[in-house]
LUMLOKOL-693330 format. One record per residue (C-alpha): residue number from 1; residue in three letters; x, y, z. Coordinates in steps of 0.05 Angstrom, whole numbers. Layout:
<nodes>
@pos = NUM	code = ALA	east = X	north = Y	up = Z
...
</nodes>
This chain:
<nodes>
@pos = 1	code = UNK	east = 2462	north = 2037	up = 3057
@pos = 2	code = UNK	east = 2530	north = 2014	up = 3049
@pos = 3	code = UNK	east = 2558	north = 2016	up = 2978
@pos = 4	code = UNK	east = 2564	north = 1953	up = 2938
@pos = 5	code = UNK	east = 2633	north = 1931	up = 2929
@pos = 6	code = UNK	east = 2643	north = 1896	up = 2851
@pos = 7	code = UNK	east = 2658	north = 1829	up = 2850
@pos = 8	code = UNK	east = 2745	north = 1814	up = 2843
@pos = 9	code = UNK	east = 2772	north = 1825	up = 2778
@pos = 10	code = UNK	east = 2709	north = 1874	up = 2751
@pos = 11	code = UNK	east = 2733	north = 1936	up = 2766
@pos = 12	code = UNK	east = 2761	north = 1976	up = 2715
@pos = 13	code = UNK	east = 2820	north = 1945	up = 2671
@pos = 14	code = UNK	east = 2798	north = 1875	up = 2708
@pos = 15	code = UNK	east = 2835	north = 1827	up = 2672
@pos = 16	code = UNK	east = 2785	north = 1760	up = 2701
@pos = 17	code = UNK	east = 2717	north = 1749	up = 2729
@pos = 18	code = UNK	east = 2651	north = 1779	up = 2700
@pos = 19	code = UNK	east = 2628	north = 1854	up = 2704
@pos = 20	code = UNK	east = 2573	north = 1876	up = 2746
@pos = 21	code = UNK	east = 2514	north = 1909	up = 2737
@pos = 22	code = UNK	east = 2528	north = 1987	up = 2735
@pos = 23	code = UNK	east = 2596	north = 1986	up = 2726
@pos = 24	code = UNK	east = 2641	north = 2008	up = 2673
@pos = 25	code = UNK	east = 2661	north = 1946	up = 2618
@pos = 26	code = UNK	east = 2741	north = 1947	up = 2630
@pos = 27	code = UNK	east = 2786	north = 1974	up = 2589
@pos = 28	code = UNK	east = 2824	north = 1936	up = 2542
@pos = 29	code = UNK	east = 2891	north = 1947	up = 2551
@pos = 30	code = UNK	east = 2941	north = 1954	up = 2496
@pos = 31	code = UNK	east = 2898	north = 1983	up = 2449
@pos = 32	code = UNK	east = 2945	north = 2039	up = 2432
@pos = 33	code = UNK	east = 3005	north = 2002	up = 2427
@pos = 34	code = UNK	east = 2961	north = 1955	up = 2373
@pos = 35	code = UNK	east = 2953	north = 2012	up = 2328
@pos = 36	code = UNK	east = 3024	north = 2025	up = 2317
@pos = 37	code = UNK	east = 3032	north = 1952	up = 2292
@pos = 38	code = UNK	east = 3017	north = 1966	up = 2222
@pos = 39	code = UNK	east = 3055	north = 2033	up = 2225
@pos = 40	code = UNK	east = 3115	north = 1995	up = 2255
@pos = 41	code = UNK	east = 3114	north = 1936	up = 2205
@pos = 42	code = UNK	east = 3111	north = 1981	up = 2152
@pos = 43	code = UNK	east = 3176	north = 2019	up = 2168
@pos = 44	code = UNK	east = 3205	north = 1942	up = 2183
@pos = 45	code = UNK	east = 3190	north = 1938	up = 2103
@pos = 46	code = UNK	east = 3211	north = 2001	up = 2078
@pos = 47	code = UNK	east = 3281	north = 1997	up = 2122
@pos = 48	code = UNK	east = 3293	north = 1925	up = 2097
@pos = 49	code = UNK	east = 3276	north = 1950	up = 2019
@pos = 50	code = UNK	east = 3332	north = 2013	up = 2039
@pos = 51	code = UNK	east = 3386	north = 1959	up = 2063
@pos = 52	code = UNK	east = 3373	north = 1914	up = 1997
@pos = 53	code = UNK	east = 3374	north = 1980	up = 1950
@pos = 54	code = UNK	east = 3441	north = 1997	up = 1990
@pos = 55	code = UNK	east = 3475	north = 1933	up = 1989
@pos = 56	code = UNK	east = 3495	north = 1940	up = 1915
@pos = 57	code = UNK	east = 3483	north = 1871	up = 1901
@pos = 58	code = UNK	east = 3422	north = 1894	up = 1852
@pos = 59	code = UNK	east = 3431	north = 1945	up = 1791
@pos = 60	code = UNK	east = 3389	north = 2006	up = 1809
@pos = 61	code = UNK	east = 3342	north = 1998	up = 1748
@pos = 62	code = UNK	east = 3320	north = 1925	up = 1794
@pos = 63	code = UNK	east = 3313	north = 1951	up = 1860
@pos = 64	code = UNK	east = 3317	north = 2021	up = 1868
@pos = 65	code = UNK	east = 3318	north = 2055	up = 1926
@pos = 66	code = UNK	east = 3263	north = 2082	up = 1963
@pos = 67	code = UNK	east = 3279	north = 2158	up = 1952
@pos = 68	code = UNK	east = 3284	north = 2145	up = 1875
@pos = 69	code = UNK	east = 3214	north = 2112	up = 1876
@pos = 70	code = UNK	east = 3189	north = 2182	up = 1917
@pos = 71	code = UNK	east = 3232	north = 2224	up = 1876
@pos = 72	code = UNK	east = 3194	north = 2192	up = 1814
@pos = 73	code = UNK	east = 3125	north = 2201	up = 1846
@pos = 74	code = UNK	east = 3131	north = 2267	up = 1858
@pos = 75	code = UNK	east = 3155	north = 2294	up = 1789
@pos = 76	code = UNK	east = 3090	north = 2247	up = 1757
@pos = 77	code = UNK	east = 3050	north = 2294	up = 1810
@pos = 78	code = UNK	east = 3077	north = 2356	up = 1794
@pos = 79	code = UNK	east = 3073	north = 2347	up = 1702
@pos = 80	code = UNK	east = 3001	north = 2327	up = 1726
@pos = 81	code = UNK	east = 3005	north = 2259	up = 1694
@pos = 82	code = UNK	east = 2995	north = 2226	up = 1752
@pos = 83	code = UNK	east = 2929	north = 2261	up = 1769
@pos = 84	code = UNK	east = 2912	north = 2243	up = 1697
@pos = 85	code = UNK	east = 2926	north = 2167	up = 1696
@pos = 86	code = UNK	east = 2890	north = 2161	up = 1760
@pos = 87	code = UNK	east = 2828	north = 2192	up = 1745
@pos = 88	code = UNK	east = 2820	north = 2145	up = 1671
@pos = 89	code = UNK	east = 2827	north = 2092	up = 1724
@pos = 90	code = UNK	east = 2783	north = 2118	up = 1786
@pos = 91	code = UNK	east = 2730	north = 2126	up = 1731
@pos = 92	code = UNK	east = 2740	north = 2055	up = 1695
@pos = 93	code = UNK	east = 2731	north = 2029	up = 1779
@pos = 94	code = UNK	east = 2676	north = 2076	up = 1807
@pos = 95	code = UNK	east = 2637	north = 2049	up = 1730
@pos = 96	code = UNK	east = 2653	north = 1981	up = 1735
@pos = 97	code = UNK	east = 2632	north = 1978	up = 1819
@pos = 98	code = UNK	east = 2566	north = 2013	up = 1811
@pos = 99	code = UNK	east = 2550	north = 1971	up = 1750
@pos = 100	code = UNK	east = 2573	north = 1900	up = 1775
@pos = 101	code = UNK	east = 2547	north = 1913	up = 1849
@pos = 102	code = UNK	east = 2471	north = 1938	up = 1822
@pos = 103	code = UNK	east = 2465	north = 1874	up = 1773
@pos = 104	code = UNK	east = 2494	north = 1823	up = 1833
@pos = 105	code = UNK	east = 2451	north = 1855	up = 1879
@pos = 106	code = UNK	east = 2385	north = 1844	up = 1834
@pos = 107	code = UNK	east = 2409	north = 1777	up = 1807
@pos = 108	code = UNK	east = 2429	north = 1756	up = 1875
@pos = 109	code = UNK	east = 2357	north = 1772	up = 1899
@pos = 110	code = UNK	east = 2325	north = 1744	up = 1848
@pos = 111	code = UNK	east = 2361	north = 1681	up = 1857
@pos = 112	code = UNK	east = 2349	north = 1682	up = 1934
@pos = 113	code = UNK	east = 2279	north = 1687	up = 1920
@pos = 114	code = UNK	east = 2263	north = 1643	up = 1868
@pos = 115	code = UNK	east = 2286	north = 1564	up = 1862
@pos = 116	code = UNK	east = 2271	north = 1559	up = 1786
@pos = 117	code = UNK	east = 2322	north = 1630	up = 1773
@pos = 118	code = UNK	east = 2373	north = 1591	up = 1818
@pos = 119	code = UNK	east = 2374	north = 1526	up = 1790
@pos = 120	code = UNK	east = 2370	north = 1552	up = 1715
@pos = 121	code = UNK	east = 2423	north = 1606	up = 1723
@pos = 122	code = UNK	east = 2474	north = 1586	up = 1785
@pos = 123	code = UNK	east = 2507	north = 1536	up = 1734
@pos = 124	code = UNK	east = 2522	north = 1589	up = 1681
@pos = 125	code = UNK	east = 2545	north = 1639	up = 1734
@pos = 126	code = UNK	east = 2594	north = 1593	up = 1766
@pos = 127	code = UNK	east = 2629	north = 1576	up = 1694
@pos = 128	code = UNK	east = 2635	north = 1647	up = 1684
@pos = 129	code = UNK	east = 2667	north = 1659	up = 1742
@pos = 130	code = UNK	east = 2716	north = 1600	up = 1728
@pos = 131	code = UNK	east = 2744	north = 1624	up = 1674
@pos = 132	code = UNK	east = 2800	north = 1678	up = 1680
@pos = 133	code = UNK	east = 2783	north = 1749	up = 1665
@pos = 134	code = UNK	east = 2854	north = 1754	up = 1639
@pos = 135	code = UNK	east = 2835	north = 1697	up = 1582
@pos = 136	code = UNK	east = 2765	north = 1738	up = 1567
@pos = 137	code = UNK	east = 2800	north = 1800	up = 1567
@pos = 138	code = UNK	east = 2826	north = 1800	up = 1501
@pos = 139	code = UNK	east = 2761	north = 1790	up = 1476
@pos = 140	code = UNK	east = 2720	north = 1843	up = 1510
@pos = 141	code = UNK	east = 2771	north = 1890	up = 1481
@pos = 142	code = UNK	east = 2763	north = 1861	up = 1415
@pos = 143	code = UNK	east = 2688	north = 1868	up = 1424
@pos = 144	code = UNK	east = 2675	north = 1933	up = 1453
@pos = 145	code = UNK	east = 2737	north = 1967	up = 1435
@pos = 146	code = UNK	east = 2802	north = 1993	up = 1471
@pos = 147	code = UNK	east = 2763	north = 2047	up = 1501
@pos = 148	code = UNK	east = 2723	north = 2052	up = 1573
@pos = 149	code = UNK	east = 2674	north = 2012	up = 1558
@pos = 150	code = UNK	east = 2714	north = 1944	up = 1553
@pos = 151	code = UNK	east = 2748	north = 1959	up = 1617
@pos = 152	code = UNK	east = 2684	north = 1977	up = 1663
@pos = 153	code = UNK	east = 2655	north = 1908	up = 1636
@pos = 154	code = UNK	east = 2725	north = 1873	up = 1656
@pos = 155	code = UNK	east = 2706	north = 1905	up = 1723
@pos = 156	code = UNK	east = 2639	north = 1897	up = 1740
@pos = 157	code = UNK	east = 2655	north = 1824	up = 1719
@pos = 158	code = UNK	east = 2703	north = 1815	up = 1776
@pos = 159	code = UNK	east = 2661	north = 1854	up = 1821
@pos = 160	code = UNK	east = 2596	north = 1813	up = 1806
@pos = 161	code = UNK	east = 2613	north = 1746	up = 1837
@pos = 162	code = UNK	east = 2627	north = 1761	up = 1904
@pos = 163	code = UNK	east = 2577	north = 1814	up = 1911
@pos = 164	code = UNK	east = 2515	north = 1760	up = 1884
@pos = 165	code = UNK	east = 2551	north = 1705	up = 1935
@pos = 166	code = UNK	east = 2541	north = 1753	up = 1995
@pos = 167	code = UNK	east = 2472	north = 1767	up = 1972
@pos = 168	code = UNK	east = 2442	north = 1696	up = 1960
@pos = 169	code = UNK	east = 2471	north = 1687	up = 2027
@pos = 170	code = UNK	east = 2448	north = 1750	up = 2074
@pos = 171	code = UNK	east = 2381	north = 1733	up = 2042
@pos = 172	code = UNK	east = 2375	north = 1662	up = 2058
@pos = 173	code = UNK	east = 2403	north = 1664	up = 2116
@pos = 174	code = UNK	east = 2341	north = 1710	up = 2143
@pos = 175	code = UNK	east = 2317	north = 1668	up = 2201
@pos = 176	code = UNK	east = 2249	north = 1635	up = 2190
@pos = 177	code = UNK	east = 2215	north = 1663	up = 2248
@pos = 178	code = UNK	east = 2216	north = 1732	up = 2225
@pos = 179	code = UNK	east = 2195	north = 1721	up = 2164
@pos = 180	code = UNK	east = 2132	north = 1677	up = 2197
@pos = 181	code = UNK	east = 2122	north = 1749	up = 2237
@pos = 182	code = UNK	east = 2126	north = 1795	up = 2179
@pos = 183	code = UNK	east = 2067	north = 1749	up = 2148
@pos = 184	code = UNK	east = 2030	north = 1757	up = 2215
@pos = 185	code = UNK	east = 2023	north = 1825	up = 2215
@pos = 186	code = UNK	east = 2005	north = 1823	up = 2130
@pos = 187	code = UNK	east = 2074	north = 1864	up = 2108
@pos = 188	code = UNK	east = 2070	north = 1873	up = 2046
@pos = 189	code = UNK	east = 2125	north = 1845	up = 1990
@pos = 190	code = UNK	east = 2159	north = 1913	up = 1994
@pos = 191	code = UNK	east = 2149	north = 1922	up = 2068
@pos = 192	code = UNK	east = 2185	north = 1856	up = 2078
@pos = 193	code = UNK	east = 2244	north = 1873	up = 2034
@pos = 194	code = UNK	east = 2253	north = 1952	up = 2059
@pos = 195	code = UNK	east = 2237	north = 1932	up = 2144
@pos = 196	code = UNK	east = 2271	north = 1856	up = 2139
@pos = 197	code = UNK	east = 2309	north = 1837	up = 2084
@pos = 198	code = UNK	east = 2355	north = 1890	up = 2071
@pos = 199	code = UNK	east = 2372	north = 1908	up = 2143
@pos = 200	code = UNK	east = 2381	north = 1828	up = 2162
@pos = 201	code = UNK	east = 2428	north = 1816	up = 2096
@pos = 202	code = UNK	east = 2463	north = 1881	up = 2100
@pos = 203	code = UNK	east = 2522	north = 1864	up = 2139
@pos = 204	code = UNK	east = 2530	north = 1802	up = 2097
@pos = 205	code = UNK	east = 2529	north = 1847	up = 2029
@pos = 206	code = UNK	east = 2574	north = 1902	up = 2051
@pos = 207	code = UNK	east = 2617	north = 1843	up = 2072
@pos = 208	code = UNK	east = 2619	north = 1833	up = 2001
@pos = 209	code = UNK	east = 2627	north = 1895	up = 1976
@pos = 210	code = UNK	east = 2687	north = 1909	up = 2018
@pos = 211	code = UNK	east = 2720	north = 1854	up = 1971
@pos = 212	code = UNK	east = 2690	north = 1873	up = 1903
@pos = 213	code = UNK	east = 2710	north = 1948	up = 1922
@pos = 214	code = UNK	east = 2791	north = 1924	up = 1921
@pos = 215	code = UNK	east = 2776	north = 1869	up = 1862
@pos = 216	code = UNK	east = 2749	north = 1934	up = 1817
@pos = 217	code = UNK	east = 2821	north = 1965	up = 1822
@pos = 218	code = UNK	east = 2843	north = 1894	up = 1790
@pos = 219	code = UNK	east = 2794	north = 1892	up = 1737
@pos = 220	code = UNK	east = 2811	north = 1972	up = 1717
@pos = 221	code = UNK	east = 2890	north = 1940	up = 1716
@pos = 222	code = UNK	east = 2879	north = 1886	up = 1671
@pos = 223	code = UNK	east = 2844	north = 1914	up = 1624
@pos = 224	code = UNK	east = 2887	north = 1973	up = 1620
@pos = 225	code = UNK	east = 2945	north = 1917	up = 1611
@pos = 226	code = UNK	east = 2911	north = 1881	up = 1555
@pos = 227	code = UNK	east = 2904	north = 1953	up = 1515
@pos = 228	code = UNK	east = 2894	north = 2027	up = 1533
@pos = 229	code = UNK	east = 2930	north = 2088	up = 1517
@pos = 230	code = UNK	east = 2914	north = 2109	up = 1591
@pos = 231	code = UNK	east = 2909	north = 2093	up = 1653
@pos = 232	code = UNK	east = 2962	north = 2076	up = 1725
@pos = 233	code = UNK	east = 2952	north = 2000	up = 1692
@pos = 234	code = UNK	east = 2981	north = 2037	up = 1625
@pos = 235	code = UNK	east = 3038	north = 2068	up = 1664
@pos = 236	code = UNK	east = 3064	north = 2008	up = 1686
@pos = 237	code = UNK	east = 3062	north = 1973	up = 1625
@pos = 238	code = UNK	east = 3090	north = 2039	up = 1602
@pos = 239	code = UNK	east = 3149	north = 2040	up = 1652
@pos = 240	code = UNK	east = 3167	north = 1952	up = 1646
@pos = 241	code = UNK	east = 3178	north = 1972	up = 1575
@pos = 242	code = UNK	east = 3226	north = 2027	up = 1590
@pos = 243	code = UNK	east = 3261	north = 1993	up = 1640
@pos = 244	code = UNK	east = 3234	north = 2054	up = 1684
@pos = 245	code = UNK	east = 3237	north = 2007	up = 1759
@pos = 246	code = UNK	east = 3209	north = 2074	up = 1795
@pos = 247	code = UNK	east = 3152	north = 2092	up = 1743
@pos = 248	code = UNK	east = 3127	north = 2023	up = 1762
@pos = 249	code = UNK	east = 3135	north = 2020	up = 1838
@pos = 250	code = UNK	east = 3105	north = 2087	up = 1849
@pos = 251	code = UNK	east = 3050	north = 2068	up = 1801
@pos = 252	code = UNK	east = 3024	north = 1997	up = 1846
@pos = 253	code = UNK	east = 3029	north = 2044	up = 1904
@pos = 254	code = UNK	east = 2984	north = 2094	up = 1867
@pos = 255	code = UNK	east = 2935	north = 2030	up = 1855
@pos = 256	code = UNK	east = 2948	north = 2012	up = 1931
@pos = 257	code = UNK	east = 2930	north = 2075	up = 1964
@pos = 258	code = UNK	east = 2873	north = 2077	up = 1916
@pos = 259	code = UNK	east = 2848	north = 2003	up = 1933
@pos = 260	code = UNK	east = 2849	north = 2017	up = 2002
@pos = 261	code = UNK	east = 2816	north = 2085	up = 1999
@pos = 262	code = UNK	east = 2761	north = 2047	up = 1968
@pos = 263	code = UNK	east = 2759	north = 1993	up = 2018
@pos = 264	code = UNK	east = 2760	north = 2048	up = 2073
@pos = 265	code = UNK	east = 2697	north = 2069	up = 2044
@pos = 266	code = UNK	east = 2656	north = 2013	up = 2041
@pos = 267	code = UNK	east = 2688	north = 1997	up = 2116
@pos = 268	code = UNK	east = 2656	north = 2073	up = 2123
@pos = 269	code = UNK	east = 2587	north = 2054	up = 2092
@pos = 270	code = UNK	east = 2584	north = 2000	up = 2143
@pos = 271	code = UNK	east = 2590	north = 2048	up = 2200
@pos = 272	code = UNK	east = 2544	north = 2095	up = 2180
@pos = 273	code = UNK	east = 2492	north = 2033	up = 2165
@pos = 274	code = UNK	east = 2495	north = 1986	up = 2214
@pos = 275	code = UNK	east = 2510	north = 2030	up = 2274
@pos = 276	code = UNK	east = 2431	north = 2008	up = 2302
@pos = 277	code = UNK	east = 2478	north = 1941	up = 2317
@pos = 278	code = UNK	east = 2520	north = 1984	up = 2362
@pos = 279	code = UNK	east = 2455	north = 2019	up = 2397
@pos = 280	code = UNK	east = 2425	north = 1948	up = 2413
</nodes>
């Protein structure tokens, strides 16, 4: 039997026409070169912030230069203060996540679920989440004190709105036919929420915990800028007050890295949880 030759332009790194049955999807080409974009913008930034440190038309304590703002770094890493800042912080935003994605997550249920708990609490919700957590902020510290506990609420604040969003919607938006099949074969409440409603609104929800994840470092900041004695939020405050330029810069990045280690997480989470996607 003679072999079948592939239509043109589905072989392998095709760039047109549609890929037959049993052979290989083509490649996408360019990949590699895509994933030294970032890379390559990134030294684009960091040479342009060298050439504006270097032109001497800003003092050094404005822009400083990028080796001062490592230089700085590094001695807050090695008098351990820097490991001590960030970890009051990593704890005020691993609190303030947990506690603000477990009550959107029930209230966001509860609302999906039930039209009276919508209609008597969606109203309140959205006022609260108009008004700015810097206004409130003074007043949760004033309330609860200048310790943790006023800036995990601050957090789990600006965690909870986008967290309930993504679950009144991944629950909604459950297609009516497979909830017309779980009550076919008599599922169970529970049945229906562990075999259809969490895996159907899961990619919506993590979708929304990628965002809360980098909103908690913001929450942990604020609060920390409103009053605290600790803290990478306290070392900037600390270092605008001293007129210390590198104290500050190497403290965002600190807050940076730290916001997008916990994005890279939840990106992580995703992976390991939706992968069945992937294998269908």
């Amino acid at each position: 039997m003679a072999q079948e030759t592939p239509p043109a332009g589905s072989e392998p790194g095709g760039l047109v026409g549609p890929v037959a049955p049993g052979w290989p999807a083509p490649r996408v080409r360019g990949t590699r070169r895509h994933a030294l974009l970032a890379p390559a913008f990134g030294a684009l930034l960091l040479l342009g912030w060298w050439l504006l440190a270097e032109s001497g038309r800003y003092a050094p304590f404005i822009v400083p230069t990028p080796a001062s703002v490592a230089e700085r770094w590094w001695r807050l890493v090695e008098d351990g203060s820097l490991l001590r800042h960030m970890g009051v912080t990593l704890r005020e935003v691993f609190s303030g996540l947990v506690i603000g994605v477990a009550a959107a997550f029930s209230l966001g249920y509860l609302i999906a679920k039930n039209r009276i708990a919508a209609y008597t609490l969606t109203p309140y919700l959205i006022a609260l989440q108009a008004v700015p957590i810097v206004a409130i902020a003074p007043l949760l510290i004033i309330w609860f004190g200048a310790g943790i506990t006023s800036k995990v609420i601050i957090c789990a604040l600006l965690v909870f709105f986008p967290m309930l969003v993504n679950t009144i919607l991944g629950v909604r938006n459950i297609p009516p036919d497979l909830r017309d099949m779980m009550r076919s074969l008599e599922a169970t409440p529970l049945q229906t929420f562990w075999h259809l409603e969490m895996p159907a609104a899961l990619p919506i929800m993590i979708g929304g915990l990628k965002v809360s994840a980098t909103l908690s470092v913001i929450g942990a900041v604020v609060g920390e800028f409103v009053s605290a004695s600790a803290g990478l939020g306290y070392l900037i405050n600390f270092g605008r007050g001293t007129y210390d330029t590198p104290l500050v810069i190497a403290a965002v990045f600190t807050l940076t890295a730290l916001a997008l280690l916990l994005y890279g997480t939840a990106a992580w989470l995703e992976a390991v949880l939706l992968d069945w996607r992937d294998a269908s």
